[in-house]
C-alpha positions as CSV (number, residue, x, y, z in Angstrom):
1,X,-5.6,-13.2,8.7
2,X,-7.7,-10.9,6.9
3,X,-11.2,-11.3,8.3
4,X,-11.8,-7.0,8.1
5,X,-8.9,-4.0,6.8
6,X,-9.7,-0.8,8.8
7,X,-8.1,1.8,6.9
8,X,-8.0,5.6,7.5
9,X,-7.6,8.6,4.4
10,X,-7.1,11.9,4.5
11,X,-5.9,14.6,1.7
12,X,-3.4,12.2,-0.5
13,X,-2.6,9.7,2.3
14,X,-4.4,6.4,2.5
15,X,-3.0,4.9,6.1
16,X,-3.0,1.1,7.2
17,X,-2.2,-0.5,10.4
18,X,-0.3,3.3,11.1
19,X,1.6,2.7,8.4
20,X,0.9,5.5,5.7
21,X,1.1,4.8,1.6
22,X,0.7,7.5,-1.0
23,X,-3.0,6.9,-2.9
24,X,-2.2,4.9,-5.5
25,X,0.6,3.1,-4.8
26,X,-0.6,0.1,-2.9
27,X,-3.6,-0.5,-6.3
28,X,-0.2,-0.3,-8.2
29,X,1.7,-2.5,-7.0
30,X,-1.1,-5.2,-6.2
31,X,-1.8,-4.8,-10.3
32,X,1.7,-5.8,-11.1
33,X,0.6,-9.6,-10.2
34,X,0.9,-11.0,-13.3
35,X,-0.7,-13.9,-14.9
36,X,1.8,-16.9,-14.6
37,X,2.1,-15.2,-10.9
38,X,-1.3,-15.7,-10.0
39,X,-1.8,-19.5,-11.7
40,X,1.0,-20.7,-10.0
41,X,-0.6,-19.1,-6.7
42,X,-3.9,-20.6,-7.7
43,X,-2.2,-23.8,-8.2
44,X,-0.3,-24.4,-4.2
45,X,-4.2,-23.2,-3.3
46,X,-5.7,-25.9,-5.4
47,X,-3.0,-29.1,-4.4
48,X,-4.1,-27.4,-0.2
49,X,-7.7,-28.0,-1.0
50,X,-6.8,-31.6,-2.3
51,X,-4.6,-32.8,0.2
52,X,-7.3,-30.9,2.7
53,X,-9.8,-33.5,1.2
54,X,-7.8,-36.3,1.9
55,X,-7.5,-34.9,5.5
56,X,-11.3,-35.1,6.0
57,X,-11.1,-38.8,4.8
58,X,-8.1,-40.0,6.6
59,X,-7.6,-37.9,9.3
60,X,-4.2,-38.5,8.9
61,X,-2.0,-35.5,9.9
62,X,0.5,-35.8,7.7
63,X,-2.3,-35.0,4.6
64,X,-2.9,-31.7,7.0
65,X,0.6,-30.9,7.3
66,X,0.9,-30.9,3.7
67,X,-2.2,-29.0,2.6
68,X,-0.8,-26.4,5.4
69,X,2.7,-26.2,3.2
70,X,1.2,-25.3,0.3
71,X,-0.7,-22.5,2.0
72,X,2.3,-21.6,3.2
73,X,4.1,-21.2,0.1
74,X,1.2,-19.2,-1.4
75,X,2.1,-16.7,1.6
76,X,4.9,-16.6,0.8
77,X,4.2,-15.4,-2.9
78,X,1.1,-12.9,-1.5
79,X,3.3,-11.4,1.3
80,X,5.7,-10.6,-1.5
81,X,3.4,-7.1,-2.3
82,X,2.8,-4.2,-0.1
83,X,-0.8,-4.7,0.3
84,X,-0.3,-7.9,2.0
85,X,2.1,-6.5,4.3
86,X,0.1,-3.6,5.2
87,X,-3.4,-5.4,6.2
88,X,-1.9,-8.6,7.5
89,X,-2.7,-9.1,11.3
90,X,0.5,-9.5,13.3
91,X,-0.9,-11.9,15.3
92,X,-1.7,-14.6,13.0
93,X,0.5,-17.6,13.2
94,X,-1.7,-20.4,12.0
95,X,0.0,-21.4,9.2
96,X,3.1,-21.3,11.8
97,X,1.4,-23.2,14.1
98,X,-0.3,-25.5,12.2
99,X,3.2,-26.9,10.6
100,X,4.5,-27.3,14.1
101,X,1.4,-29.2,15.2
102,X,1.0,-31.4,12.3
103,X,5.0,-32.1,12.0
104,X,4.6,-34.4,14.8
105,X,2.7,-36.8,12.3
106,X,0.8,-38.4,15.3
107,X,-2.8,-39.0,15.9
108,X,-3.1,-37.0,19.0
109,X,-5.5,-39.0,22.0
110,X,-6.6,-36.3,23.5
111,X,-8.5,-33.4,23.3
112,X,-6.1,-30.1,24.1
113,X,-8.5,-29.3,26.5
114,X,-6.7,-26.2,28.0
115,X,-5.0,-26.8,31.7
116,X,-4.3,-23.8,34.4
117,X,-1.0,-23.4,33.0
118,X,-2.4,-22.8,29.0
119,X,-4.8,-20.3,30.9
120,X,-1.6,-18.5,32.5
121,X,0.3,-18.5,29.4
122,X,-2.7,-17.4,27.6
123,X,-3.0,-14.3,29.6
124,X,0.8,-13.7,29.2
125,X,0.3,-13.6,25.4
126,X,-2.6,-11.3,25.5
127,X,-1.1,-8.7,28.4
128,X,1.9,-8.8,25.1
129,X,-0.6,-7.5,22.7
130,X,-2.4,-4.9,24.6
131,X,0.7,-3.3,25.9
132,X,2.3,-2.8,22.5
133,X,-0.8,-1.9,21.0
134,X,-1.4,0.6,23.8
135,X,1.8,1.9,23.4
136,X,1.7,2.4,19.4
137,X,-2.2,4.2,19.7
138,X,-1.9,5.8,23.1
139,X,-0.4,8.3,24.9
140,X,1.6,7.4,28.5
141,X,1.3,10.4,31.1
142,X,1.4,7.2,34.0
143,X,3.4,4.6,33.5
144,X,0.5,2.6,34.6
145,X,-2.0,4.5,32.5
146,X,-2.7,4.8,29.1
147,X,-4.9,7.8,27.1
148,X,-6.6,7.5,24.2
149,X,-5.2,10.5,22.3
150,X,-8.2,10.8,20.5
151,X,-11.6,10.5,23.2
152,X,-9.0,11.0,26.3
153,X,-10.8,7.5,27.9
154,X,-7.6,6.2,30.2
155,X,-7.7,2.5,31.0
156,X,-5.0,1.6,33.8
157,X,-2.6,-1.2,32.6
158,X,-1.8,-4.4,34.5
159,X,2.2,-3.6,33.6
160,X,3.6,-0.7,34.3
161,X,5.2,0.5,30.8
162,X,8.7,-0.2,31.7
163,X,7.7,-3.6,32.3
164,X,7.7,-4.9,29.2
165,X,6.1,-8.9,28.8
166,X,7.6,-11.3,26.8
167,X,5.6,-13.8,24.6
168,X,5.6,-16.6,25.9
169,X,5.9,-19.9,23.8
170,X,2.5,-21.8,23.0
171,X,2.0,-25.3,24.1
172,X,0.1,-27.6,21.7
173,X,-3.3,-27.1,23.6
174,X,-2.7,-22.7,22.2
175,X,-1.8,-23.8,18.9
176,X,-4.5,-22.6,15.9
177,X,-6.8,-22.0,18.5
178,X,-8.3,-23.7,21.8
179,X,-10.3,-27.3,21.7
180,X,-9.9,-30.8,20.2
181,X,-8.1,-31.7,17.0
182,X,-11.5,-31.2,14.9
183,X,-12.0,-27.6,16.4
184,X,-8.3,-26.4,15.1
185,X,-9.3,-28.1,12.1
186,X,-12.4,-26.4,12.1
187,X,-10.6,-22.9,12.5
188,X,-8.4,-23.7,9.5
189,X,-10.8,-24.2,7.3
190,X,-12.1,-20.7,7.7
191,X,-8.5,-19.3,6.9
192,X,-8.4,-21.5,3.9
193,X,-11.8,-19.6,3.1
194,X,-9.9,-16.8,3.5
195,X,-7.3,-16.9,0.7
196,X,-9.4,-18.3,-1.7
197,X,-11.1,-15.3,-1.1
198,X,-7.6,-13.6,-1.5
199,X,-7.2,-15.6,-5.0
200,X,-10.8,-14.3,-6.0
201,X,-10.3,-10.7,-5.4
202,X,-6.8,-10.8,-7.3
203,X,-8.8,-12.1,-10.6
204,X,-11.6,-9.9,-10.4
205,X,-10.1,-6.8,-9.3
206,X,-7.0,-7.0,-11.6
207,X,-9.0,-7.9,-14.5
208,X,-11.2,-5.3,-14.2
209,X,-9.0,-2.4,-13.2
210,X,-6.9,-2.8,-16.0
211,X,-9.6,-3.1,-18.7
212,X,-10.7,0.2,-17.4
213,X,-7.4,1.8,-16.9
214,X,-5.9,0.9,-20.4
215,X,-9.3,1.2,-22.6
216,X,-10.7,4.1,-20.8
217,X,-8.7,6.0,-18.8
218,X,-4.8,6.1,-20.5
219,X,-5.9,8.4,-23.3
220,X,-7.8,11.1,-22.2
221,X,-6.9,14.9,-23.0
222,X,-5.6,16.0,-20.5
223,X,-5.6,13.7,-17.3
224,X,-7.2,15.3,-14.5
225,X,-10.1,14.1,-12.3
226,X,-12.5,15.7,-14.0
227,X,-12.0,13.2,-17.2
228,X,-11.9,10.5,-15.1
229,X,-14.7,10.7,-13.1
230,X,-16.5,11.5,-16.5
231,X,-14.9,8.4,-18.1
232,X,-16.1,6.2,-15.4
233,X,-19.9,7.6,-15.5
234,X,-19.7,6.8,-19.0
235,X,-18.7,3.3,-18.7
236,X,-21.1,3.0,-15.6
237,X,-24.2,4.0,-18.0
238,X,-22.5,1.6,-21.1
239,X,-25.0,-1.1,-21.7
240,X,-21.5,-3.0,-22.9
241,X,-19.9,-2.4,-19.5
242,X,-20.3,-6.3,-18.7
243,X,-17.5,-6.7,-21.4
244,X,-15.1,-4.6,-19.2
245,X,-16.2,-5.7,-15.5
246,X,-14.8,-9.8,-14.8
247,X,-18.0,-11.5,-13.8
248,X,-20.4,-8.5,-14.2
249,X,-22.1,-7.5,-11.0
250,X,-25.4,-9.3,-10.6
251,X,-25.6,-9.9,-7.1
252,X,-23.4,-13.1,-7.7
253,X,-20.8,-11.2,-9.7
254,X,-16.6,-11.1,-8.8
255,X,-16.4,-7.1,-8.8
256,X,-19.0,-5.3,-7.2
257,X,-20.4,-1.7,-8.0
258,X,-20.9,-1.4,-4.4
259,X,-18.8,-2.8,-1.3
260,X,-20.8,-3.0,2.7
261,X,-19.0,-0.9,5.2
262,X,-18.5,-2.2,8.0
263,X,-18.0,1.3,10.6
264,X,-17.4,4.7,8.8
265,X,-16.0,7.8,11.3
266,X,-14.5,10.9,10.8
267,X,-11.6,11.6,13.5
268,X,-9.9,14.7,14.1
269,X,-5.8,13.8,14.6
270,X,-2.8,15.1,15.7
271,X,-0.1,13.9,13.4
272,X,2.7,13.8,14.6
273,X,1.8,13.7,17.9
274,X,2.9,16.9,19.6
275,X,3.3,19.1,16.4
276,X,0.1,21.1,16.8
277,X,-1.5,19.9,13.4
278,X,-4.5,18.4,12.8
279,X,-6.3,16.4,10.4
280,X,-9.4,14.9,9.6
281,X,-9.3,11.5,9.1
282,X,-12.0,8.7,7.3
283,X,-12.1,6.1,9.1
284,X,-13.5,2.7,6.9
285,X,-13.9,-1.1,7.5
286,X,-14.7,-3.5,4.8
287,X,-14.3,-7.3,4.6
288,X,-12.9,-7.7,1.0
289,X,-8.9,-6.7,-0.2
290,X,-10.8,-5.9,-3.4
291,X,-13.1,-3.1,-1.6
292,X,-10.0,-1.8,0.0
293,X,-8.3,-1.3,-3.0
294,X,-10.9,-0.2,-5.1
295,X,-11.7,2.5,-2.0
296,X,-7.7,3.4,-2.9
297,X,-8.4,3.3,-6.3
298,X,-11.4,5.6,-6.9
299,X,-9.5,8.1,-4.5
300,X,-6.7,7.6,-6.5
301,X,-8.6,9.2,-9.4
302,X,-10.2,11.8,-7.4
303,X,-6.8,13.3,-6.6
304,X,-5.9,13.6,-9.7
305,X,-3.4,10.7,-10.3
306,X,-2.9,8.2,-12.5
307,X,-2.1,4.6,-12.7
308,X,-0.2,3.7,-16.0
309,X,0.9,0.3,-18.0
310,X,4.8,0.7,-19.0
311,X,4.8,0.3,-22.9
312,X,8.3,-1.7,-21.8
313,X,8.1,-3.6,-19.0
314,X,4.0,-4.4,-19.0
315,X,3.8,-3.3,-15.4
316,X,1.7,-0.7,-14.1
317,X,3.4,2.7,-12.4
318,X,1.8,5.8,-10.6
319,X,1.7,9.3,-12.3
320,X,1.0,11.8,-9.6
321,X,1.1,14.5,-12.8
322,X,-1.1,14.1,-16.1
323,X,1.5,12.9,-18.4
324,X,1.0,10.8,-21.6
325,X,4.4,9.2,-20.8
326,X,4.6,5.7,-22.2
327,X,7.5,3.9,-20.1
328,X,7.9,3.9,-16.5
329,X,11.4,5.7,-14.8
330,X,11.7,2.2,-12.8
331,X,15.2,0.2,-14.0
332,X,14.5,-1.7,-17.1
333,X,14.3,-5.9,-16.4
334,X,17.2,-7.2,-18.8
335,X,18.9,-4.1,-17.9
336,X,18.6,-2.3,-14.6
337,X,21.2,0.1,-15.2
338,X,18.8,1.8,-17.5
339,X,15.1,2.5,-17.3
340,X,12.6,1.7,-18.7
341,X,12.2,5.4,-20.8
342,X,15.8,5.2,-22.0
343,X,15.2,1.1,-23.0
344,X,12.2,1.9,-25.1
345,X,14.0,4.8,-26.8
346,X,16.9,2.4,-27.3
347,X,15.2,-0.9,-28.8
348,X,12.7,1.2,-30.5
349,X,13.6,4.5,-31.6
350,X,11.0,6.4,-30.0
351,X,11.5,9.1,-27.7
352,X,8.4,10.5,-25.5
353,X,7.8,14.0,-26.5
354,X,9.1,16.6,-23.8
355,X,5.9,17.4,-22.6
356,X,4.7,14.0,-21.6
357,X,8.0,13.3,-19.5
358,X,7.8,14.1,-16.3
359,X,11.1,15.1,-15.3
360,X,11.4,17.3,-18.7
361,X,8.0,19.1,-16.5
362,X,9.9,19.4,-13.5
363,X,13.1,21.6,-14.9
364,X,11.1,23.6,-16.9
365,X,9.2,24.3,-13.5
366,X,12.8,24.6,-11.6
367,X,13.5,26.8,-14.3
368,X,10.8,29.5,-14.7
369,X,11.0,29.5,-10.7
370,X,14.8,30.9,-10.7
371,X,14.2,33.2,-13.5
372,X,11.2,34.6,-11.6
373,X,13.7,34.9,-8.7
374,X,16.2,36.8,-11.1
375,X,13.6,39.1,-11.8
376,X,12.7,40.1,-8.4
377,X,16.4,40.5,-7.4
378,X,16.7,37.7,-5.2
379,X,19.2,36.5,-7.2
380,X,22.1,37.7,-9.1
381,X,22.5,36.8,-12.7
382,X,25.8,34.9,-11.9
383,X,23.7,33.0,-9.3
384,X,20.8,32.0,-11.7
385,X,23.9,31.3,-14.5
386,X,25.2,28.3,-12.7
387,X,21.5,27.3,-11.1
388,X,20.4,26.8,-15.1
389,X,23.7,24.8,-15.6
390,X,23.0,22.6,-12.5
391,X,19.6,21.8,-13.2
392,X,20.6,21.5,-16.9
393,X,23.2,18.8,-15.5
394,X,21.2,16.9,-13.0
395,X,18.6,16.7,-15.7
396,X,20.9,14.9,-18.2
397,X,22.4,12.8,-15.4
398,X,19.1,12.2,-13.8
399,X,18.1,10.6,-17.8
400,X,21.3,8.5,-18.2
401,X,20.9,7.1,-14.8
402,X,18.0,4.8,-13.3
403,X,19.4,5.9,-10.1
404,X,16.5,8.9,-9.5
405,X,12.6,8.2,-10.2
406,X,10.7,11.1,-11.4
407,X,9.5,11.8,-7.5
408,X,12.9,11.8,-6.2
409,X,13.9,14.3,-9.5
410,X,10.6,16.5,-8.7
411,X,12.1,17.0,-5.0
412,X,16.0,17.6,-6.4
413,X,14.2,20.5,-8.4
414,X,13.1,22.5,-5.5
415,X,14.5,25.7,-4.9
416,X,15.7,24.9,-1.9
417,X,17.6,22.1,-2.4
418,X,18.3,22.9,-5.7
419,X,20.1,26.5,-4.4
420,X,21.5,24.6,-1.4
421,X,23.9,22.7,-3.9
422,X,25.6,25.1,-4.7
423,X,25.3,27.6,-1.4
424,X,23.6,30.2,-3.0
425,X,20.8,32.4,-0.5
426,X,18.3,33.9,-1.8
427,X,17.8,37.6,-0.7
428,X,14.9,39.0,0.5
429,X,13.7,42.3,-1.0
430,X,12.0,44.8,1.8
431,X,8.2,45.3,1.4
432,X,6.0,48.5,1.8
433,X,6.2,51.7,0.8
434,X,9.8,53.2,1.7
435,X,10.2,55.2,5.3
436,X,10.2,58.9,4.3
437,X,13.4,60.2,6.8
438,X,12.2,62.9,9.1
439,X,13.1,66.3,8.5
């Protein structure tokens, strides 16, 4: 399921499985796992590893099947956050699998040993694989040839491109993996290995990265990466830092200091494909969910952004400016037709000061930009009249509402949308020194 995460970064991006996630926002939402969240996870993985034992004594499927729908449920609650969705491998179906082989609640006589036809049908899964994973990371100039966009090695295809394979269903012998009962059984124990390893990370990594973002990180002046970095090599050199880390780093500790890469490259890209810019791109591999995210954490930092604890809600929200702001802008729990900034002012009285909220930052920015336009003639005063009301009222709707996030505000306070509104082009003014009229 997760046995490596190959991830690639470049400027503020952080892609996985070419799907590409703002730095930042995958840490976030993995540290929104809450407590009762992750003991009720720990508890379906703890009632799988008893009924698991029972397997080993009994060898009676029906202990297998349920140990396999507890896992299952624990999926369930995992695949629930974006991380999980990003690095998960689209071909694993064990837990799939494993409920339709052990829902026959049989003790099978014989060993799956795989016939011709299991060898046929197991070339007419993999053909389904490599063509759509040829056809997401190359490029098709022969329908029966595909390019690698980025070393331009062609491999010829058994399937013409148009010919698109189905996946065929497994028989009983393909299920989990092939070989006798005890080799599936074998196999499963490693992906059991595997979300334990999931449940690990989750402690150590959430317990750690919030000790350091709420005791050293939320109140620096100002937020930048400078602070951070200098925050961080102040806590590295604390002899006290054990206090901080879950399971200090030892050599047997929970969070490491350092994390093995697997394969580190550096490959120039084309993105989109077609569009004439490039980018170079990391490329990383590391076996821990808590190496990838601390990889997306430290980067995180390095840009400049900030992950945040909501003085309302308790959960964690990404600043992409260096605001003090206590509440998130996401809608409020008991309420959601408020957020959480206008919930805390309500219950509490407390209103964030105008320079620590981030939309207050983005229509003072909207409005020095049209003023600057006014002075440069580009626009009339008429013109830059109504563009100060419209801001003015999109700012006051945009604070009554939970319906725009501060991102979504930033972008409806660009000039160009922001003029689009209400039609208004801005003129250009002629550069140079004027043409002196022949004589």
């Amino acid at each position: 399921m997760f046995d490596t995460v190959i991830f690639y970064t470049r400027d503020k991006i952080i892609e996985v499985n070419g799907a590409e996630y703002s730095l930042g926002e995958l840490t976030t939402d993995f540290l929104n796992i809450g407590q009762t969240e992750y003991r009720e996870m720990q508890k379906h993985f703890d009632r799988a590893e008893q009924k698991a034992e029972d397997y080993r004594r009994s060898n009676d499927l029906s202990d297998w099947w349920s140990a396999n729908e507890e896992l299952m449920r624990l999926d369930e609650m995992l695949m629930q956050y974006k991380v999980f969705q990003a690095v998960r491998d689209q071909e694993f179906n064990a837990l799939n699998e494993t409920a339709m082989l052990t829902g026959q609640f049989q003790l099978f006589d014989t060993d799956f040993s795989p016939t011709e036809h299991d060898y046929e049908l197991q070339n007419q899964i993999n053909e389904y694989y490599q063509y759509w994973s040829a056809y997401e990371e190359f490029s098709f100039e022969n329908p029966y040839v595909l390019r690698n966009t980025q070393t331009g090695e062609e491999t010829v295809l058994p399937l013409a491109r148009e010919e698109q394979p189905t996946l065929p269903e497994k028989t009983d012998a393909l299920r989990i993996c092939f070989g006798s009962v005890d080799v599936k059984w074998s196999y499963y124990e490693t992906v059991m290995v595997r979300y334990r390893d999931i449940l690990h990370d989750i402690r150590a990594f959430n317990g750690t990265i919030r000790n350091i973002v709420r005791l050293h990180l939320s109140d620096l002046h100002p937020l930048n990466s400078q602070n951070y970095a200098a925050a961080l090599y102040d806590l590295w050199h604390d002899p006290n830092r054990n206090k901080v880390i879950v399971n200090p780093a030892d050599n047997h500790g929970d969070c490491f200091y350092m994390d093995d890469l697997a394969a580190v490259k550096y490959i120039p890209r084309e993105v989109p494909a077609g569009s004439g810019k490039c980018y170079i791109y990391e490329q990383h591999e590391v076996k821990h969910i808590q190496a990838f995210l601390k990889a997306d954490f430290m980067k995180t930092l390095m840009a400049g952004y900030i992950i945040r604890c909501c003085e309302h809600c308790d959960r964690y929200f990404l600043l992409k400016k260096g605001y003090h702001t206590k509440y998130c802008d996401n809608p409020a729990p008991e309420n959601p037709r408020f957020t959480c900034n206008q919930m805390g002012y309500r219950s509490r009285g407390v209103k964030e000061a105008a320079a620590d909220n981030p939309k207050h930052g983005s229509l003072l920015r909207a409005l020095s930009r049209i003023e600057k336009d006014y002075s440069r003639g580009i626009v009339t005063a008429g013109e830059r009249d109504a563009l100060f009301r419209l801001a003015r009222d999109l700012y006051n709707e945009s604070m009554t509402s939970s319906r725009h996030g501060n991102e979504q505000f930033e972008g409806m306070m660009q000039s160009e949308n922001l003029y689009l509104r209400l039609g208004v082009i801005r003129k250009t003014k002629p550069r140079g020194r004027p043409k002196i009229a022949a004589e």
